[in-house]
N, CA, C and O atoms as a GROMACS GRO file, in nm:
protein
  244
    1UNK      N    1   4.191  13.533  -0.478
    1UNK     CA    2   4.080  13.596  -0.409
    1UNK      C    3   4.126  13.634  -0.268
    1UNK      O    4   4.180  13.555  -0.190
    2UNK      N    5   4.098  13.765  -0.243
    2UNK     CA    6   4.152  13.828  -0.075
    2UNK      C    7   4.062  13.748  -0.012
    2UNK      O    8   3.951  13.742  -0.064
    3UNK      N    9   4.092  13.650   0.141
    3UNK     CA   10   3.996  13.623   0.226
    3UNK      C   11   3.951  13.740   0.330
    3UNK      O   12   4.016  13.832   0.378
    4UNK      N   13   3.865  13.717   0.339
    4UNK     CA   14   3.758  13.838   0.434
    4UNK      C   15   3.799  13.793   0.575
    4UNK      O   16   3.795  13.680   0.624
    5UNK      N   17   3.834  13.897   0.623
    5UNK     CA   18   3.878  13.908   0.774
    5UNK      C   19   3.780  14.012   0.832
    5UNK      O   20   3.736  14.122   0.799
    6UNK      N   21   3.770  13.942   0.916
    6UNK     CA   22   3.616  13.965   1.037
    6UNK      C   23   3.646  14.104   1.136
    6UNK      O   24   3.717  14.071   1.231
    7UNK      N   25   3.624  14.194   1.137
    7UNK     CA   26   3.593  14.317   1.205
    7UNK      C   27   3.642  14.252   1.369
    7UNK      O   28   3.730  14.294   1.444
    8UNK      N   29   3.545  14.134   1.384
    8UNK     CA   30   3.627  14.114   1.594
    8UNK      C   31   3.756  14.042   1.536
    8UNK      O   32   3.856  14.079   1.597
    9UNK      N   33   3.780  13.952   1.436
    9UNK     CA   34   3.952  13.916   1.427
    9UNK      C   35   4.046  14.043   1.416
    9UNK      O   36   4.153  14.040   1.477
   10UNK      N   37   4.017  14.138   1.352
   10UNK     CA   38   4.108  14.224   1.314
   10UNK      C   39   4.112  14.298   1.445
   10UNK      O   40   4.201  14.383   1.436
   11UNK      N   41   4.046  14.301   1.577
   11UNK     CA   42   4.008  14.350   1.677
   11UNK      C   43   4.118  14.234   1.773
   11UNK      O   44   4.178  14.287   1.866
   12UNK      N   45   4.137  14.103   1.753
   12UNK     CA   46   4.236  14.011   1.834
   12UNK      C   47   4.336  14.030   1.752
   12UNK      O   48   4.444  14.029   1.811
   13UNK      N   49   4.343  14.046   1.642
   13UNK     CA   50   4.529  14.045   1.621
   13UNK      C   51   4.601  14.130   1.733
   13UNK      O   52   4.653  14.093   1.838
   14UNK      N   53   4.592  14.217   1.694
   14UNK     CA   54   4.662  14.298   1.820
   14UNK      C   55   4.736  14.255   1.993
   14UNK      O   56   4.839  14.261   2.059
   15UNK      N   57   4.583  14.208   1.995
   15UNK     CA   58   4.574  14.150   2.156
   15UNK      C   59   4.601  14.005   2.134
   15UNK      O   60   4.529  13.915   2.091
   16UNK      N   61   4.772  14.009   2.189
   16UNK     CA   62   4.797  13.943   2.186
   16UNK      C   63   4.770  13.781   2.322
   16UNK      O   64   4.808  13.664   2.318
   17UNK      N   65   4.682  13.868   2.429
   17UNK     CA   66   4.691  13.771   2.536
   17UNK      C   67   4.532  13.752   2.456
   17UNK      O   68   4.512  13.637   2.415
   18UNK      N   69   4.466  13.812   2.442
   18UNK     CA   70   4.301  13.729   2.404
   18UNK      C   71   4.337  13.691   2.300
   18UNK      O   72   4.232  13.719   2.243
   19UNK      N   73   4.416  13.638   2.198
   19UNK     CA   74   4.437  13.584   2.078
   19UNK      C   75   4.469  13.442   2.143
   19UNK      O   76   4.420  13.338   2.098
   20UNK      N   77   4.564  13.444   2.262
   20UNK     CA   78   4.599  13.320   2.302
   20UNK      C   79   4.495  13.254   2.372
   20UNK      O   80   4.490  13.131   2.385
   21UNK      N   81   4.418  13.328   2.414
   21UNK     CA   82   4.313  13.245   2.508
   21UNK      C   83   4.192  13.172   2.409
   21UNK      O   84   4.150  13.057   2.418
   22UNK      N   85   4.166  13.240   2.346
   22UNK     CA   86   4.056  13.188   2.222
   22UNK      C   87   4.180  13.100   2.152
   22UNK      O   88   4.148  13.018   2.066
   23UNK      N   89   4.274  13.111   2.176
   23UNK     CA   90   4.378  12.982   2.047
   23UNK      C   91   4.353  12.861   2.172
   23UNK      O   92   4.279  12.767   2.140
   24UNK      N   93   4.395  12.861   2.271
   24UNK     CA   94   4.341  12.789   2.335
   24UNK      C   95   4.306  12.703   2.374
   24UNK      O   96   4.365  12.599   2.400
   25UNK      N   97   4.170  12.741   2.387
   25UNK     CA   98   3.967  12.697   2.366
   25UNK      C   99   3.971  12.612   2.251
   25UNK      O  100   3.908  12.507   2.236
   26UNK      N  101   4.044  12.662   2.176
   26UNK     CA  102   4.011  12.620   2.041
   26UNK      C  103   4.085  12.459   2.040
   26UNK      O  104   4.041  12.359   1.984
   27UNK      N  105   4.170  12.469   2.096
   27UNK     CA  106   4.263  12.325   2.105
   27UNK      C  107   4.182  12.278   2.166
   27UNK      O  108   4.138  12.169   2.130
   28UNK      N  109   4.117  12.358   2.307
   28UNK     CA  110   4.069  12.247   2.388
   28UNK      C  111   3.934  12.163   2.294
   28UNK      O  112   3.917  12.041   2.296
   29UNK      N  113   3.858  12.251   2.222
   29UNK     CA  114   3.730  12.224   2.209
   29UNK      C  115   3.725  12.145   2.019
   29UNK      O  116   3.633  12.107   1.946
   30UNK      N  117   3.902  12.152   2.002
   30UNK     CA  118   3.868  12.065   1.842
   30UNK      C  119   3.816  11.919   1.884
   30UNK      O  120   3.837  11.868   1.994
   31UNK      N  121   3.751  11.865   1.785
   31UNK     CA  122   3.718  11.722   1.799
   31UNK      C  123   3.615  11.620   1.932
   31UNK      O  124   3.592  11.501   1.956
   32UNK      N  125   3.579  11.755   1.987
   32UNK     CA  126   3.513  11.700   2.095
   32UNK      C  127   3.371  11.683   2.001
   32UNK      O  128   3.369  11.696   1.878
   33UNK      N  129   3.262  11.655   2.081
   33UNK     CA  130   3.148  11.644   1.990
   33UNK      C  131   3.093  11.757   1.941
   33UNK      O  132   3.141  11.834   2.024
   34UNK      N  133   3.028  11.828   1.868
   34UNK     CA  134   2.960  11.920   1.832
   34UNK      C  135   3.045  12.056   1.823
   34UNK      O  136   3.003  12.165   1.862
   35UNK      N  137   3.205  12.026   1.752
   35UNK     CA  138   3.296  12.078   1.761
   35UNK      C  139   3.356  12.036   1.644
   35UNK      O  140   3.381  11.918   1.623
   36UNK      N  141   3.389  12.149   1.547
   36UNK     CA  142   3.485  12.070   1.412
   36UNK      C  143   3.606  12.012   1.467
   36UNK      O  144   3.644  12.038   1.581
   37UNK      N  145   3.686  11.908   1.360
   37UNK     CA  146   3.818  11.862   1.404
   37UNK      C  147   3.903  11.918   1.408
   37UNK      O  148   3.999  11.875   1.471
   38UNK      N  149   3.907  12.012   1.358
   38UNK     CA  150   4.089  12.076   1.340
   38UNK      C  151   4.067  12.234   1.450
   38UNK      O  152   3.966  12.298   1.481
   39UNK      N  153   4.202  12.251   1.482
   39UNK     CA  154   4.160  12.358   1.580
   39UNK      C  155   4.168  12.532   1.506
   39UNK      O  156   4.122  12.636   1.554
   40UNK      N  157   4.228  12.516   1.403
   40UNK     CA  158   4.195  12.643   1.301
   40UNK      C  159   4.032  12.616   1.272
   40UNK      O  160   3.992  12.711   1.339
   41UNK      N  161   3.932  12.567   1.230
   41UNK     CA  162   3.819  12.547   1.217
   41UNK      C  163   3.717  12.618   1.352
   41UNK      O  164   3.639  12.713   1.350
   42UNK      N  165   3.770  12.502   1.487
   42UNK     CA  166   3.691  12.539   1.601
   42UNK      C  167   3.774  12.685   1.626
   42UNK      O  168   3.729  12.730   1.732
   43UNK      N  169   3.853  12.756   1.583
   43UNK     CA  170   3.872  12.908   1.646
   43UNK      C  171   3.785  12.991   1.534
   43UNK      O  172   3.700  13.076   1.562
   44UNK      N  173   3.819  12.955   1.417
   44UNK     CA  174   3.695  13.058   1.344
   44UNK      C  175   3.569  13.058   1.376
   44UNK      O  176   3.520  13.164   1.338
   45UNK      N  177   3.462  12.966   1.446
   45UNK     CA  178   3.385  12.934   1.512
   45UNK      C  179   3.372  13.030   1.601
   45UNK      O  180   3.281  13.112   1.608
   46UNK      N  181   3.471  13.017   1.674
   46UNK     CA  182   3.466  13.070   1.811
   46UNK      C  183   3.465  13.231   1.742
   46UNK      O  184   3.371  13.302   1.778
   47UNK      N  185   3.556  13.283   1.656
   47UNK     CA  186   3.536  13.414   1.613
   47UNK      C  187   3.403  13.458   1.583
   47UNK      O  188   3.350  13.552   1.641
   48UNK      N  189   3.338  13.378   1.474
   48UNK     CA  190   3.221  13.420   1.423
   48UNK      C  191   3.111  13.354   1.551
   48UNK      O  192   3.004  13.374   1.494
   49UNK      N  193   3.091  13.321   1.620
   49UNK     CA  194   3.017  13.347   1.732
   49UNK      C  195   3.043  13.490   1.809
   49UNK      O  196   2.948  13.552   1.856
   50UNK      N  197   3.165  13.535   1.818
   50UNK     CA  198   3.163  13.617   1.909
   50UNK      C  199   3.125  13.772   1.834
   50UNK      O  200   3.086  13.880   1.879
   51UNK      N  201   3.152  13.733   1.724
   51UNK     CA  202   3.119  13.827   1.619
   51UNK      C  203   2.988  13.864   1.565
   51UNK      O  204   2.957  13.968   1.507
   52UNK      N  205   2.910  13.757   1.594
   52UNK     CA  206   2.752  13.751   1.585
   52UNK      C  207   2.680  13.830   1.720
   52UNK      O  208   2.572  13.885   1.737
   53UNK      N  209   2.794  13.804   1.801
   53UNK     CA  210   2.759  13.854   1.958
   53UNK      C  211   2.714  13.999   1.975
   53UNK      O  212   2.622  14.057   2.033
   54UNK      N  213   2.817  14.029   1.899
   54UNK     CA  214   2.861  14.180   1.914
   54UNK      C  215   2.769  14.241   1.861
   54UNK      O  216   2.724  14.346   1.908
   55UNK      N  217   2.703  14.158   1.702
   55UNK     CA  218   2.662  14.241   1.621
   55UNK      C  219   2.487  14.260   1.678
   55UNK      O  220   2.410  14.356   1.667
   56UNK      N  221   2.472  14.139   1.734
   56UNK     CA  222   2.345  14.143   1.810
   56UNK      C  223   2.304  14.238   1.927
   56UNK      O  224   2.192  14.234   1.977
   57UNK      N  225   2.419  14.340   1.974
   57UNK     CA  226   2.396  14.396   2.055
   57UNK      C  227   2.387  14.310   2.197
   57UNK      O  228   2.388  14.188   2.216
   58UNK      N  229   2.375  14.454   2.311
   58UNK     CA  230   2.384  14.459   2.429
   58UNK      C  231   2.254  14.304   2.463
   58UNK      O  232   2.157  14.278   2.391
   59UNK      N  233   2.285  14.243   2.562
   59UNK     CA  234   2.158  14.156   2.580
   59UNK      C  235   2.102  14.236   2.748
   59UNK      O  236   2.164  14.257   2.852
   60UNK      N  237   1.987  14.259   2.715
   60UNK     CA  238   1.917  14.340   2.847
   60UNK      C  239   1.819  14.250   2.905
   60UNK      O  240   1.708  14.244   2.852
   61UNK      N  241   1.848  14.172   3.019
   61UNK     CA  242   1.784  14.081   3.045
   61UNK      C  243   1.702  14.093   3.186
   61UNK      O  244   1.629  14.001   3.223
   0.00000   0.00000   0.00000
């Protein structure tokens, strides 16, 4: 089965310095509380949040 790759991941491959910064976060933020354990887990997280972000549009506050 092909895994589904996310429209903002396919948007960080490239970029290679924001790939490192969200890789990261992701170290920093595995295993803390309210944070999965492994740091491949907390970066897909972090993708599909930012990906939800996007899709939600501009926030006009």
């Amino acid at each position: 089965m092909a895994q589904h790759i996310s429209t903002v991941q396919n948007l960080f491959q490239p970029e290679i310095y924001l790939e490192a910064i969200l890789r990261q976060q992701a170290q920093q933020l595995a295993g803390r509380p309210g944070w999965p354990s492994t740091v491949a887990a907390v970066y897909q997280c972090l993708l599909d949040q930012i990906e939800a972000d996007v899709l939600a549009g501009p926030c006009l506050h």
